[in-house]
N, C-alpha and C positions, 0 to 999 in steps of 0.2 A: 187759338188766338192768331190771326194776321200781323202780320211786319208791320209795325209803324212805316206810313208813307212823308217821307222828307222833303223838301227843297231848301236848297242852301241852306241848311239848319237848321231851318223853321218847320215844327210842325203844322203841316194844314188839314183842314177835312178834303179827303177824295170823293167827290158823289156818284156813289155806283149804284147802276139799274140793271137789278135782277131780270130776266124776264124769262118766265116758265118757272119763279119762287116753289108753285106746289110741287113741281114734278120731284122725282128722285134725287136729282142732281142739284136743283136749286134749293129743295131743303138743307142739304148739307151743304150750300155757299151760305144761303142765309145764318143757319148756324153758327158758318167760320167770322161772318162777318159784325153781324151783327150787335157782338158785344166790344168792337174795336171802337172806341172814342176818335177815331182819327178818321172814321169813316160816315160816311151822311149817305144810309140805303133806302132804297125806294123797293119797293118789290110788286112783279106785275105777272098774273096767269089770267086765263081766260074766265077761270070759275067767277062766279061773287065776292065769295068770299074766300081769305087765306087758311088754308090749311091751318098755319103756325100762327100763335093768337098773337097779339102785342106788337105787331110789325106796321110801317107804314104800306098799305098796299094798297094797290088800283087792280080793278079790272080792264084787261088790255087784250082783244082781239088784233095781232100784228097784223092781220090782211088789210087791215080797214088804216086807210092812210092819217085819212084826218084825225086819228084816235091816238097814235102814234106822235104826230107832229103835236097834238095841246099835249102830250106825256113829257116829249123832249123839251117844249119851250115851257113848262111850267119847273120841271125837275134840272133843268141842262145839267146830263150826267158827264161825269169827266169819262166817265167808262160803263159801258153797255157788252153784259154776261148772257147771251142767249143762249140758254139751255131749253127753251121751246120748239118743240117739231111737231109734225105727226109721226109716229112711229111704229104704228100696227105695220107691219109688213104686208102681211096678207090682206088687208083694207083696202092698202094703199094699189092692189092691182085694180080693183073695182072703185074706190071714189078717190080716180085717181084728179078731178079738178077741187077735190078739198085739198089733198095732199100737195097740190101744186100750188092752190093758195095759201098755206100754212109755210111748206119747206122753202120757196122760191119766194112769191111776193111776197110773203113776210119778211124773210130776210132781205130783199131789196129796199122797203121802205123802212128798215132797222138800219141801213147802210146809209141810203141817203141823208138821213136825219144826221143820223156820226157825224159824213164828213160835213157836213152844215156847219157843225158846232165844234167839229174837231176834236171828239170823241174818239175812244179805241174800242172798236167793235170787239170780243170775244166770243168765238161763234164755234159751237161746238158738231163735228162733221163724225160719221162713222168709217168703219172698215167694209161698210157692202158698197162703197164706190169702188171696191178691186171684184173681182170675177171672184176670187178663192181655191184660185189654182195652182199658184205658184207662191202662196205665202208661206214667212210672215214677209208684210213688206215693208220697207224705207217709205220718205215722203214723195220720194221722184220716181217711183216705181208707177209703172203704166193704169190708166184707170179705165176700169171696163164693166160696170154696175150691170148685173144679171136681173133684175127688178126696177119696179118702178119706182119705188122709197129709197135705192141708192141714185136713181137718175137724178129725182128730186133735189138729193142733199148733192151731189155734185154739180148741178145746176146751181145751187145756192154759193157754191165753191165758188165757181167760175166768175158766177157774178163780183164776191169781192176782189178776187185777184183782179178782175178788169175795171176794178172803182178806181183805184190811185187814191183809196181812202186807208186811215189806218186800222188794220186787219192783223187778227189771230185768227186761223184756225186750226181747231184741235180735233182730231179723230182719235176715236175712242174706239174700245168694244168690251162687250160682255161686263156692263155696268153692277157691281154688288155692294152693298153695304147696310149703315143701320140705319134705316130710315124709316122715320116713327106714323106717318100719314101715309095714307092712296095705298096700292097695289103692294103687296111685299115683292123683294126682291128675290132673286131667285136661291139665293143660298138659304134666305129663311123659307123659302114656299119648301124648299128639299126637306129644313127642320121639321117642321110644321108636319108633312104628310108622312113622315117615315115614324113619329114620333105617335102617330095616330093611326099606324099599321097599312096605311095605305102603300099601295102598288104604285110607283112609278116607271115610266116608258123616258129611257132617257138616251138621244144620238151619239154613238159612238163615231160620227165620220164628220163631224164638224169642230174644229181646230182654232184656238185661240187663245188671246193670252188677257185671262181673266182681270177687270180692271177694277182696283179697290177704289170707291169712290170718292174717299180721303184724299187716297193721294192724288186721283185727278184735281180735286179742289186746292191744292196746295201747288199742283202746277199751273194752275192758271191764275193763281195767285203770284206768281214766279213770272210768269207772261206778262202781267198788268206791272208790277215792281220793273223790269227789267225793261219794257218796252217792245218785246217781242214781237215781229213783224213775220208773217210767212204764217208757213202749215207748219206742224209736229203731232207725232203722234203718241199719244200715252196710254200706257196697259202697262200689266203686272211681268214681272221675268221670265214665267213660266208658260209655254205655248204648251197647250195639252186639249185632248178632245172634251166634248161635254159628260162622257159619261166618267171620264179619267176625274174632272173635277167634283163631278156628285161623290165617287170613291170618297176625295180626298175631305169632302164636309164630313159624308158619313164617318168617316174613322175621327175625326176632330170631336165629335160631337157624341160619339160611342153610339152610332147608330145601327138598324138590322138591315144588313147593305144587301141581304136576298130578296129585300122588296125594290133592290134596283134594276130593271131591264131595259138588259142593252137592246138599241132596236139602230136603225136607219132611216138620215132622214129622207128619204123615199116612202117611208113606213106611212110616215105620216101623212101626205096625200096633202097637202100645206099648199094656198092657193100661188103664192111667191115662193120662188129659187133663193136657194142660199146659196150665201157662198163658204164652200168646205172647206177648202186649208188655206185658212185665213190667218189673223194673226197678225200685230204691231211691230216693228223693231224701234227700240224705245231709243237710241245711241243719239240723237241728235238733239233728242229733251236734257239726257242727261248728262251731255254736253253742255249748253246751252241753256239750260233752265234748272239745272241741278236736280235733275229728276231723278229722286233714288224710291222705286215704290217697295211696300213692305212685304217680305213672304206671303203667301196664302194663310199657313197658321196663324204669322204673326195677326194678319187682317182678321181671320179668324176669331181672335183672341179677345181684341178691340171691339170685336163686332158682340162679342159675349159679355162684355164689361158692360156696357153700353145699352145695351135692350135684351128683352128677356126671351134667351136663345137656352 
């Protein structure tokens, strides 16, 4: 459940517009928000139809201007959650003018609209805007996107910093949680295939700090409450490579960890660069936003209460 939102004493309804409701991330704001009485939610993805039944939802392609503008002027949200991107990595080197229309003019025309109405954008950014050579980083550490899909979301950066509209953004990485629609995430695709004796190839030279998806929702909940202007970045405490974190499911879950092999992401032949020692330094969230995320087990744990892990 969300904070009650106050002013001078009074409670009011805040109207907030989900947009990217189906994906990972915006199932769990919907989730968070959804059952708050204080809150009046709109929910918007590209499909037809919502994943999650019983919601008010639109279908909302952000490229498309005039589709955006009847959304803002029909809903006028006090607050706009962009958890919509493109995010194939490897796509995004080849269709790379979808990717520029989804990551950039989308969020240009999700900006405009804002300051129109004087909205707080919340816009969620990754960690492949840094190279991944000298991480984990801060928020003012150098940015140097080895890919097309970080140039994208750094372009989308830039763009709000230079609005003089009011702007969150959040960089994130190595998204996991319990999430009941679309694609599983990566700690349940781990369950899933080791559980069914399958072989997995997992990179030992890529570095991060695994980010529970709760608690990203809960800091951007902390953003929107608080008024938070600027970047921050949020992830879990623990900076560790990908094959260290399959280890750590595997043994949570009592799994056969010899169907784990370590390889290189070189191995892979992956049409997009990553970037390897990457990695969030969280001190400024939790500073500033009161950002305490929960262990691994603990996420673990939740993540097992929750859906059938």
């Amino acid at each position: 459940m969300s904070q009650n939102y106050k002013t001078t004493g009074e409670l009011i309804k805040k109207r907030i517009l989900i947009i990217g409701s189906n994906g990972m991330l915006g199932q769990r704001l919907v989730h968070y928000y959804y059952t708050d009485n204080n809150v009046e939610l709109l929910c918007c993805s590209n499909e037809k139809e919502s994943f999650i039944p019983g919601i008010d939802y639109r279908e909302l392609d952000i490229s498309v201007r005039k589709d955006v503008k009847k959304i803002f002027n029909e809903f006028y949200p006090d607050v706009v959650i962009n958890a919509a991107a493109y995010t194939n990595v490897d796509k995004c080197e080849t269709e790379k003018e979808l990717a520029w229309r989804i990551n950039v003019e989308g969020v240009e025309n999700l900006m405009y609209f804002s300051k129109v109405i004087d909205a707080h954008l919340i816009h969620i950014s990754t960690d492949y805007v840094f190279d991944g050579k000298e991480g984990p980083y801060t928020e003012d550490a150098p940015v140097n996107p080895v890919g097309y899909y970080g140039r994208t979301k750094l372009a989308s950066e830039n763009l709000l910093v230079a609005s003089g509209g009011d702007y969150t953004i959040i960089r994130t990485n190595v998204l996991y949680g319990p999430v009941k629609y679309g694609r599983p995430d990566f700690v349940k695709w781990v369950v899933t295939s080791l559980r069914e004796g399958n072989e997995i190839r997992i990179v030992d030279d890529q570095y991060n700090n695994p980010t529970y998806i709760d608690d990203l929702v809960k800091a951007i909940d902390a953003a929107i409450r608080k008024k938070a202007v600027g970047i921050y970045h949020i992830g879990g405490r623990e900076v560790l490579n990908r094959y260290e974190f399959t280890l750590r499911i595997a043994d949570f879950f009592d799994l056969e960890k010899s169907l784990i092999k370590r390889i290189k992401t070189e191995d892979l032949n992956q049409a997009a660069r990553r970037p390897l020692k990457s990695g969030l330094v969280i001190q400024k969230a939790e500073k500033e936003l009161d950002y305490f995320p929960k262990s691994i087990e603990k996420s673990f744990e939740k993540m097992r209460q929750e859906i059938d892990l």
